[in-house]
Structure formats: structure tokens, C-alpha cells
FILOLO-578782 format. One record per residue (C-alpha): residue in three letters; z, x, y. Coordinates in nm, 3 decimals. Each point is the difference from the previous one (the first is absolute). Layout:
residues N
SITE  rest       up     east    north
SITE   ALA        Z        X        Y
...
This chain:
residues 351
SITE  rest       up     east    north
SITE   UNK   -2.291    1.469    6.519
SITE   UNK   -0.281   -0.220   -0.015
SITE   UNK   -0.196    0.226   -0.288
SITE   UNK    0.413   -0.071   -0.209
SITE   UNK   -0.076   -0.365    0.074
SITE   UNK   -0.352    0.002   -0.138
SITE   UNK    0.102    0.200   -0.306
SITE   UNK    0.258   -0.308   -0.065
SITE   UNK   -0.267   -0.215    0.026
SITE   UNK   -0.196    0.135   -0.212
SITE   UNK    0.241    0.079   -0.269
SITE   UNK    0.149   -0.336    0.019
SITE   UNK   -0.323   -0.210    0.074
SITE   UNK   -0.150    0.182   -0.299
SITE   UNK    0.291   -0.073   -0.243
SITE   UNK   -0.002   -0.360    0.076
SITE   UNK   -0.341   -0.105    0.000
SITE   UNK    0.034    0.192   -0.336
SITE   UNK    0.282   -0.211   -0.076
SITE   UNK   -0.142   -0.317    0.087
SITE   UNK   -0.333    0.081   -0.216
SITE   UNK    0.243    0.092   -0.241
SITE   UNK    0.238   -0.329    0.007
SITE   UNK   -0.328   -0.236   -0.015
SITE   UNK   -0.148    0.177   -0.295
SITE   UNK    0.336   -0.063   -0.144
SITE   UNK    0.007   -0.334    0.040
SITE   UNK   -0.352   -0.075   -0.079
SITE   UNK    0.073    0.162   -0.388
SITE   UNK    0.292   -0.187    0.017
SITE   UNK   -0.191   -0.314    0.061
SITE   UNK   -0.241    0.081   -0.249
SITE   UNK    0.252    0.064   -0.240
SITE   UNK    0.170   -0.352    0.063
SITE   UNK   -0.349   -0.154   -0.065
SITE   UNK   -0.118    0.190   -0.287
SITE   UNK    0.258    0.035   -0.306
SITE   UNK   -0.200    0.094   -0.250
SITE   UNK   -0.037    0.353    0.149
SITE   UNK    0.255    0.252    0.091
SITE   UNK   -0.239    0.174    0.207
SITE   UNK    0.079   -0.111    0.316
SITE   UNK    0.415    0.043   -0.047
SITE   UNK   -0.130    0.360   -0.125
SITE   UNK   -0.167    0.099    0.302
SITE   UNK    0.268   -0.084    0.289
SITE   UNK    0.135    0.335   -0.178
SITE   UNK   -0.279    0.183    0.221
SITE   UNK    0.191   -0.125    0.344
SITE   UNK    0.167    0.365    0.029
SITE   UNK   -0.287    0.206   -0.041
SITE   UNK   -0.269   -0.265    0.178
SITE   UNK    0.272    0.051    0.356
SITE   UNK   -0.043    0.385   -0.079
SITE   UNK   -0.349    0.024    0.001
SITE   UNK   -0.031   -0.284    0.286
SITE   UNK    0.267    0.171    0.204
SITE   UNK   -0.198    0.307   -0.023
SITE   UNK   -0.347   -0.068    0.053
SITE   UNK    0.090   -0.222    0.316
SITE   UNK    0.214    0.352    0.120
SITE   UNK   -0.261    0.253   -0.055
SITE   UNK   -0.216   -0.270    0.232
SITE   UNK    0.286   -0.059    0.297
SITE   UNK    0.211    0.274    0.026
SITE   UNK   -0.296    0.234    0.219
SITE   UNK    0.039   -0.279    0.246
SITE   UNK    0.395    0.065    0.064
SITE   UNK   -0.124    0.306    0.187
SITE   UNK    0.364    0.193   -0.104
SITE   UNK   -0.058    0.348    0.054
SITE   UNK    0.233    0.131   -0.320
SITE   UNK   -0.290   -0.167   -0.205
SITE   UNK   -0.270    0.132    0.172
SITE   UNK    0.110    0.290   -0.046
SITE   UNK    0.022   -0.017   -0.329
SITE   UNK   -0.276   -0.252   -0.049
SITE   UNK   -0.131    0.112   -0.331
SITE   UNK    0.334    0.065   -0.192
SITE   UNK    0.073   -0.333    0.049
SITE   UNK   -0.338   -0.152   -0.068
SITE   UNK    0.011    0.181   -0.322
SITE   UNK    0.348   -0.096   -0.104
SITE   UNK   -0.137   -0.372    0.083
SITE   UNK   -0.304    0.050   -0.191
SITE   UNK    0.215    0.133   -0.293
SITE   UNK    0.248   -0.295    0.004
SITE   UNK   -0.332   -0.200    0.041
SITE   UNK   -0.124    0.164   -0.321
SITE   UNK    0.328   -0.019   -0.197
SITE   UNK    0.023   -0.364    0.082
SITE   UNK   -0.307   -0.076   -0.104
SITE   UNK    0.065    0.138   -0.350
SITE   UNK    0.305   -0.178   -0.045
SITE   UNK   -0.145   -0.331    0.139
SITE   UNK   -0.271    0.038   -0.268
SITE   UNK    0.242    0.053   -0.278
SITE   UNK    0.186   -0.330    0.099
SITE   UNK   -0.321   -0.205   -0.007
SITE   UNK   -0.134    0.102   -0.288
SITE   UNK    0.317    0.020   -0.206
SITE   UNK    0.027   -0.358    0.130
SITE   UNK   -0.330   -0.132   -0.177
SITE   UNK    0.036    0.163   -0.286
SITE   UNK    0.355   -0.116   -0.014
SITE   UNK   -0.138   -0.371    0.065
SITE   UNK   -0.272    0.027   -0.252
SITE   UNK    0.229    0.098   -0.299
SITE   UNK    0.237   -0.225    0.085
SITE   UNK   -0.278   -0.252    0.007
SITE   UNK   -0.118    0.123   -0.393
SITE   UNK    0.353    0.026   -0.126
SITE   UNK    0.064   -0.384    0.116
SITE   UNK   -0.341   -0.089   -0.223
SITE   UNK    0.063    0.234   -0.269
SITE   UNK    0.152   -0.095   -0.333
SITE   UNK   -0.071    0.331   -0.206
SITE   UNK    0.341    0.204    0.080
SITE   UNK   -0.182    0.318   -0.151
SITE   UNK   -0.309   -0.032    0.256
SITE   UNK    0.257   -0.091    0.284
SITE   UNK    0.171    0.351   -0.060
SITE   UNK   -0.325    0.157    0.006
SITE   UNK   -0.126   -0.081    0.316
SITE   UNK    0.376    0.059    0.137
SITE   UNK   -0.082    0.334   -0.084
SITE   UNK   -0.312    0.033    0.105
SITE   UNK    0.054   -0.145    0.335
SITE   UNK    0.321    0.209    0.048
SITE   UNK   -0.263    0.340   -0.066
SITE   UNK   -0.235   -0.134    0.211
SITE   UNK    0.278   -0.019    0.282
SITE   UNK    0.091    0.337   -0.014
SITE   UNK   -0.347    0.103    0.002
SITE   UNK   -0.043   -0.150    0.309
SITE   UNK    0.303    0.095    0.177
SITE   UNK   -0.107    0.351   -0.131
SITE   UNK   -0.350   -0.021    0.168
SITE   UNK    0.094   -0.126    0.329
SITE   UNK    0.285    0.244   -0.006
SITE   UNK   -0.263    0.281   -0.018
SITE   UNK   -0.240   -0.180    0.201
SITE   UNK    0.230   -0.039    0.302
SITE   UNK    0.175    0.377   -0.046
SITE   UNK   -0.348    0.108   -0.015
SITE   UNK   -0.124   -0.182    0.315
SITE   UNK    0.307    0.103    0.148
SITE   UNK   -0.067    0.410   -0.061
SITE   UNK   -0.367   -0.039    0.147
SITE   UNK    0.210   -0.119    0.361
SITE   UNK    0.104    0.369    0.017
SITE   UNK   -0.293    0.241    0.106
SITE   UNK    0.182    0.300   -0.169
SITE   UNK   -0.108   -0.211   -0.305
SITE   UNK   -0.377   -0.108    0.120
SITE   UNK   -0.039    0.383    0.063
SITE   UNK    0.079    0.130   -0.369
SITE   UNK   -0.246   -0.298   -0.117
SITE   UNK   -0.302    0.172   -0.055
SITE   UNK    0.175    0.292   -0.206
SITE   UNK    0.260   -0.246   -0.186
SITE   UNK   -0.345   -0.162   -0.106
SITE   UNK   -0.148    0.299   -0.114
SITE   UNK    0.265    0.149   -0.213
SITE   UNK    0.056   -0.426   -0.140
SITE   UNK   -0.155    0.099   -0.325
SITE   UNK    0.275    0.290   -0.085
SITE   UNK    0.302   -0.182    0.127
SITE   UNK   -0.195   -0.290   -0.230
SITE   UNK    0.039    0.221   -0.289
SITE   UNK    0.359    0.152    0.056
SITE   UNK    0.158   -0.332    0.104
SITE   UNK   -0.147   -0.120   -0.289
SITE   UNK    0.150    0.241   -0.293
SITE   UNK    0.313   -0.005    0.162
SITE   UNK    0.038   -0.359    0.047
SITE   UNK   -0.168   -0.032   -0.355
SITE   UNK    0.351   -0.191   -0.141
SITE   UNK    0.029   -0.229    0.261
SITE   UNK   -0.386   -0.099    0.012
SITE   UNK    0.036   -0.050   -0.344
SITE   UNK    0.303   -0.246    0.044
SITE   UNK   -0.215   -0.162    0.263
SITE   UNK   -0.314   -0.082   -0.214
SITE   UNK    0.223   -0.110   -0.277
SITE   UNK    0.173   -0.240    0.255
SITE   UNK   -0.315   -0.164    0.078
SITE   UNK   -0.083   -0.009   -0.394
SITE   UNK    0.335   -0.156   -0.037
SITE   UNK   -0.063   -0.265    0.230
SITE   UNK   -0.358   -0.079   -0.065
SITE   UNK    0.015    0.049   -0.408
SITE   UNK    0.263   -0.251   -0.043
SITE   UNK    0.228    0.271   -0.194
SITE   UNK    0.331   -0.066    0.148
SITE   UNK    0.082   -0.304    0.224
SITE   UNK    0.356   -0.009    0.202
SITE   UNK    0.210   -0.203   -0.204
SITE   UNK   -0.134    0.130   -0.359
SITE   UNK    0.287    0.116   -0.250
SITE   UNK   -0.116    0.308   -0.102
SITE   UNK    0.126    0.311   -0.236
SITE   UNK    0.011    0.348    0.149
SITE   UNK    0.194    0.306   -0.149
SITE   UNK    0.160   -0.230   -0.223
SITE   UNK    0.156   -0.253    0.282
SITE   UNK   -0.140   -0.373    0.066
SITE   UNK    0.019   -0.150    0.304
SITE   UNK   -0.177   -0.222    0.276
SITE   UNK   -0.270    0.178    0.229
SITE   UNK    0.142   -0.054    0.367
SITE   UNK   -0.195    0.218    0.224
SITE   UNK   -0.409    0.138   -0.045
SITE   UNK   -0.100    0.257    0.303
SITE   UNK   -0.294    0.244   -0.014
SITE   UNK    0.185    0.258   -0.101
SITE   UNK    0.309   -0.111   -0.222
SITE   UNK    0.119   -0.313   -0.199
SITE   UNK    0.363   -0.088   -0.028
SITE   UNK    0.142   -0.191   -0.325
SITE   UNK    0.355   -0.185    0.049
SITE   UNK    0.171    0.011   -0.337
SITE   UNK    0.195   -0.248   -0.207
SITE   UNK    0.291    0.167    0.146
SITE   UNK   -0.079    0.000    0.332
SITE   UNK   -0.149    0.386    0.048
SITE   UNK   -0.275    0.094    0.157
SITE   UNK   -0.264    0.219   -0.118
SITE   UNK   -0.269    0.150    0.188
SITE   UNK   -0.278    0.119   -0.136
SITE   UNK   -0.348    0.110    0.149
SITE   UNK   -0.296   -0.227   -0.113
SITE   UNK   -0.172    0.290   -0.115
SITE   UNK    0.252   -0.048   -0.289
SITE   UNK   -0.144   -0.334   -0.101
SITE   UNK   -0.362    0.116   -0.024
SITE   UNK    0.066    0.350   -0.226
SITE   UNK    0.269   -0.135   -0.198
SITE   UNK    0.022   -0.277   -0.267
SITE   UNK    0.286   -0.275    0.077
SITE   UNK    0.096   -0.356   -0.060
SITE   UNK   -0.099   -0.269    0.203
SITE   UNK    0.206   -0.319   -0.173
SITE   UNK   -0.161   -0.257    0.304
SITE   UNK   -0.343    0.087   -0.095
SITE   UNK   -0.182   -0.277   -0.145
SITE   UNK    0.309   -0.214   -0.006
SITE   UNK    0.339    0.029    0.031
SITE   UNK    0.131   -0.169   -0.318
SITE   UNK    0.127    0.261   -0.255
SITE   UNK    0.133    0.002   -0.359
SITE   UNK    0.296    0.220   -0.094
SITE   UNK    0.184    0.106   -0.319
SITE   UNK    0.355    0.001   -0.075
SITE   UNK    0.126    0.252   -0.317
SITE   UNK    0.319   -0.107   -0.166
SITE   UNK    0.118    0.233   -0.330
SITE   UNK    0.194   -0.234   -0.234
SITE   UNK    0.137    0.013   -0.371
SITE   UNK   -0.263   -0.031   -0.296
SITE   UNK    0.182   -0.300   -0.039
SITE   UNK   -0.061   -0.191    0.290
SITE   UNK   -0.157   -0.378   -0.003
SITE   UNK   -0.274    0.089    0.203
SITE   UNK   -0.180   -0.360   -0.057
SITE   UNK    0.384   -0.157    0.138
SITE   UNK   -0.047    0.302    0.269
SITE   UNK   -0.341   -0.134    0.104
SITE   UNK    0.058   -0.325    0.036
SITE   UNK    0.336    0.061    0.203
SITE   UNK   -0.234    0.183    0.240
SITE   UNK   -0.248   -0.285    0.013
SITE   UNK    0.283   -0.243    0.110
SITE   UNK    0.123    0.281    0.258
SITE   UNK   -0.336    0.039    0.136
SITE   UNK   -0.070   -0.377    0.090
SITE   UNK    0.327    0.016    0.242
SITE   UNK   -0.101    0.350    0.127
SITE   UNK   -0.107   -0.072    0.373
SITE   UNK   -0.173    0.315    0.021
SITE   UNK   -0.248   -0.081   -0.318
SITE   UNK   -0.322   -0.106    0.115
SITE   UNK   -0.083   -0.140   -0.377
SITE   UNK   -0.291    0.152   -0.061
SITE   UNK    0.095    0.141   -0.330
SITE   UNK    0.274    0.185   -0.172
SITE   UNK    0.077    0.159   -0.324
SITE   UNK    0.254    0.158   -0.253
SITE   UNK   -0.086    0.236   -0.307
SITE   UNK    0.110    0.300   -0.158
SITE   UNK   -0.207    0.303    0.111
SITE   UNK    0.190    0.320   -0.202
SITE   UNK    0.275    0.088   -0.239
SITE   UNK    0.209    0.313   -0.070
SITE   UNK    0.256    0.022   -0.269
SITE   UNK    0.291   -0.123    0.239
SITE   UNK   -0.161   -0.299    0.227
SITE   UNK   -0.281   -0.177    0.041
SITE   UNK   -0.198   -0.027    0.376
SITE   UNK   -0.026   -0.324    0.101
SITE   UNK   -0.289   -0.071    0.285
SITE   UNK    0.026   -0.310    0.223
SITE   UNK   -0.330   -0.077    0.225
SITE   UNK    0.010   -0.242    0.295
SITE   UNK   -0.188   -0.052    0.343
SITE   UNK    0.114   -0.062    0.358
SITE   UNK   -0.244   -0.056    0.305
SITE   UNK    0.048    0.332    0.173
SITE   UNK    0.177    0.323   -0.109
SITE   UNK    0.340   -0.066    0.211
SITE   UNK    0.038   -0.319   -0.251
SITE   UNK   -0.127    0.194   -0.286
SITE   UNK    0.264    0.211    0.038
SITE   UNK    0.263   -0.240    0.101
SITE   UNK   -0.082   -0.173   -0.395
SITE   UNK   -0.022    0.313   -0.159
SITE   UNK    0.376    0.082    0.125
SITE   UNK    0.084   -0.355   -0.100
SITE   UNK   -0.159   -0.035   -0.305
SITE   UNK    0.145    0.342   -0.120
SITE   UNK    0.384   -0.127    0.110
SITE   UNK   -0.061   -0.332   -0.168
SITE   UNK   -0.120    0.145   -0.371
SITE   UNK    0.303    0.247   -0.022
SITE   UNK    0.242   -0.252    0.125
SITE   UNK   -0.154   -0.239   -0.277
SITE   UNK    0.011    0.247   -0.285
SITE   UNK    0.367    0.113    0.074
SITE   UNK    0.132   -0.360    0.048
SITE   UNK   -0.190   -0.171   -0.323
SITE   UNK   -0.093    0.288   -0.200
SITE   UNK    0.235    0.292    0.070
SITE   UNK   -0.131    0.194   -0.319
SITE   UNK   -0.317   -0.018    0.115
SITE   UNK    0.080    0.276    0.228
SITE   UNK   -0.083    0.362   -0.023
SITE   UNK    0.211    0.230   -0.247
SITE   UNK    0.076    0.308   -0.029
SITE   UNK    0.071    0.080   -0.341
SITE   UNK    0.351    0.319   -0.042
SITE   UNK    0.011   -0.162   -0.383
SITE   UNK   -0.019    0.295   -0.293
SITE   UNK   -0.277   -0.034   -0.191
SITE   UNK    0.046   -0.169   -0.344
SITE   UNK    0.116    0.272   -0.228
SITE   UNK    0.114    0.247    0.264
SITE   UNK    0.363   -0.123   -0.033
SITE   UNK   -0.001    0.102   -0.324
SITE   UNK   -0.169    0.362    0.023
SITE   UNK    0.280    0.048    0.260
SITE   UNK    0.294   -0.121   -0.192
């Protein structure tokens, strides 16, 4: 009975000094975060109370629970050390993550409030989203790592597992040749500034907004909501359009086919009176001409500009509605024909 009461106490003495530790760290970021606006960090980091009890909780157990003197763990003394020292290590890991998600959180948050170039602000976005996962991905090995080497079945087949390292090198490495290669081009991604999350780009013939970068794929929501995923391997071996790069402002074209006998200077001025009410014209320049005829119409190009490609489009649409409504209200024989008229001279052949 007594070793059951000693167990308590050292299962519940151990949780709350862990607690307490715990609860004053809390409140000291919380202070800190009262006092100190400017940075996020401190808010950030009260996210690493769960795991900071874990690892507390467990160090202070693998330290007081010998003393309890309870015979079911001394019997089993070194399962239960090892399952601590597991937690201890898995804790750790996750306690790591926390913090240093939590800086690097802070510190972007910190360039993003002094930035005022949107395309570098998306670049470091990415880059610091990479540089997350790359991280989480070490520690994750780190710690599973750490973790195998607690096992002596493991320590054992050490010395061999580092003599045959060079041919499980070279296997692992052809047959993970596909996704090393979409890893290396994630890192080029990031760190060569070729696609940023939030770039409107053109793949297989679809434009949309880049949402997500990983290591190993890259997913594009489209105008119409879809979303395609596509490895990054794709934007290193393959040409595509990147409509953000080097500025977002675009100029589009707008084809109308007409009558040879439309008033195309009436025509361009209508569209120069549209154009100074169209919300989604950014002003920097427009234009109307005649770019090819045929013997039934004539092509009629329109030009104008918008800030980014969801208002380019947006005038484009508008602009095309607003010349054919024109033409069929004012000049309704300006419209395209079809000719079913006989040639002159084959009425009377038939006759």
C-alpha cells in the first residue's frame, strides 16, 4: 500500500510541478506579449505549452518514479524507462517544431508588416513555408532516428547497416530518383524566385492562383475554383506562364468581326467613352484598329489594361459585351453577313 501511495505521488507531484512550470511560462509570454506589440513572437510561442508539459512531465518521471519502490515497475524497470525515454524523445521533437515554427512565424510576420513590394512578400511566403517543412522533415528524422538507436536490436545491426550504407546509398537512390528530383526542384523553386504562392500562372492551358508550394508538389487553384496538383519537378523541365512575375499588370486583346462597313473611328471613340467609366480599367492605355480582312468581315482588335489578370479579364468580357451591344443598337448593318444572294448573272443562266 504504501509503494501505491508513493507511485501517486510521484505521478501526481510530477504532473503538477510540470504544470506549474508550465502555467508560469505561460504567463510570462503572455506578459511579454502585452508589453511588446510589435512582435508576435511571444503570442506564437504559448503554442509550445502542450509539448513543454510533455517533455517536463517526463523528464521529472524518469527521475521520481524509482523512488515509488512499486514492485510491477521494478519488474519491468526498463520497459518503462524506455517508453519514458521515447515519449521524452518524441516530445522533444515536437517541442522543437513549435519553437521554431514560432520565430520564423514572428519574423515574417515582422517583414510582411515592413514590406511594400507584394511580389517580394510572396516570395519569402514561399520560402519560409519550404523552409518549415524542411525542418519539420529533419527533426522528424532526427527524433525517429534517435528513437531506433533506444532499441539494442538496432545498435547491434549498426556496424553492418554501416558497412553495406554505400549500396543501400545507391539503390535508394535510383529508385527514389523521381522524388529526389521533385525535392531539389522544390528547393530551386523556393530559393530561385520562380514561382511564389499567390502568382497567376498558366499550366496545360489553365490559369490560376498558386495556393500551396511543398517539396515535392505545387497546387494551382483555378479561375473556377479546381485544383490542380502538379509536382514541382514540372515547373523546372517544362516551359509555363508566370503572369505575377515582374508585375502583375497585364494588357489583353478583345477581337470583334464586323461589316466592311463599319465606322470604326465612331467605334473607337464609343470605346474610349466606355473605358473611362469601366471600374476595372486601370488607364494605362487602350486601343482600337483593324488587324485583318476576308471577303465577308473585317477583324476588329480592341487593346486595354487592368492591374492584375482577374480585372484583365473582367474588361475583356466587358469590353467585348459593350462593342456588340453598340454596333447592333447604332449600327445594325455593321454586323456580320452572310451573303445566300446569286451572283450577278446567275439568275439569268438559270432562267
Amino acid at each position: 500500500m504504501e509503494s501505491v501511495l508513493r507511485l501517486v505521488a510521484s505521478v501526481g507531484g510530477s504532473a503538477l510541478v510540470a504544470f506549474v512550470v508550465v502555467r508560469a511560462v505561460d504567463l510570462l509570454a503572455r506578459h511579454a506579449d502585452a508589453r511588446h506589440h510589435e512582435t508576435p513572437l511571444w503570442g506564437l510561442l504559448r503554442r509550445c505549452r502542450t509539448p513543454l508539459f510533455v517533455v517536463l512531465l517526463t523528464a521529472l518521471l524518469r527521475w521520481t518514479y524509482p523512488a515509488s519502490a512499486f514492485s510491477v515497475l521494478e519488474e519491468h524497470a526498463d520497459v518503462v524507462g524506455h517508453v519514458l525515454l521515447l515519449c521524452l524523445i518524441g516530445g522533444g521533437a515536437w517541442l522543437a517544431i513549435r519553437a521554431t515554427s514560432a520565430v520564423v512565424e514572428s519574423s515574417y510576420a515582422r517583414y510582411a508588416g515592413r514590406a511594400r513590394d507584394a511580389a517580394r512578400l510572396r516570395r519569402v511566403r514561399t520560402q519560409v513555408t519550404l523552409i518549415m517543412r524542411v525542418v519539420s522533415a529533419a527533426v522528424g528524422v532526427l527524433a525517429g532516428a534517435a528513437a531506433l538507436v533506444t532499441f539494442p536490436s538496432f545498435r547491434t545491426l549498426g556496424t553492418s547497416l554501416l558497412a553495406s550504407a554505400g549500396i543501400i546509398g545507391i539503390v535508394a537512390g535510383v529508385a527514389a530518383q523521381s522524388t529526389l528530383g521533385n525535392l531539389f526542384a522544390g528547393f530551386q523553386i523556393a530559393f530561385g524566385d520562380m514561382v511564389r504562392i499567390g502568382d497567376t500562372v498558366v499550366v496545360d492551358g489553365e490559369w490560376g492562383t498558386v495556393e500551396e508550394v511543398t517539396l515535392t508538389f505545387l497546387t494551382v487553384r483555378t479561375w473556377d475554383e479546381r485544383r490542380v496538383t502538379l509536382p514541382v519537378s514540372y515547373f523546372t523541365s517544362r516551359p509555363f506562364e508566370n503572369w505575377s512575375r515582374g508585375g502583375v499588370q497585364m494588357t489583353g486583346s478583345v477581337f470583334v468581326h464586323c461589316d466592311h462597313s463599319t465606322p470604326v473611328a465612331l467605334m473607337r471613340a464609343h470605346l474610349r467613352e466606355f473605358l473611362a467609366d469601366c471600374p476595372t480599367w486601370d488607364g494605362r492605355g487602350w486601343d482600337l484598329a483593324v488587324t485583318d480582312t476576308s471577303p465577308t468581315s473585317i477583324t476588329v482588335r480592341a487593346i486595354v489594361t487592368a492591374k492584375d489578370p482577374d480585372d484583365l479579364w473582367t474588361t475583356r468580357c466587358a469590353v467585348r459585351e459593350e462593342l456588340v451591344r453598340w454596333i447592333a443598337r447604332e449600327h445594325p448593318g455593321a454586323l456580320p453577313r452572310v451573303v445566300t444572294a446569286s451572283a450577278p448573272g446567275e439568275s439569268d443562266k438559270a432562267a
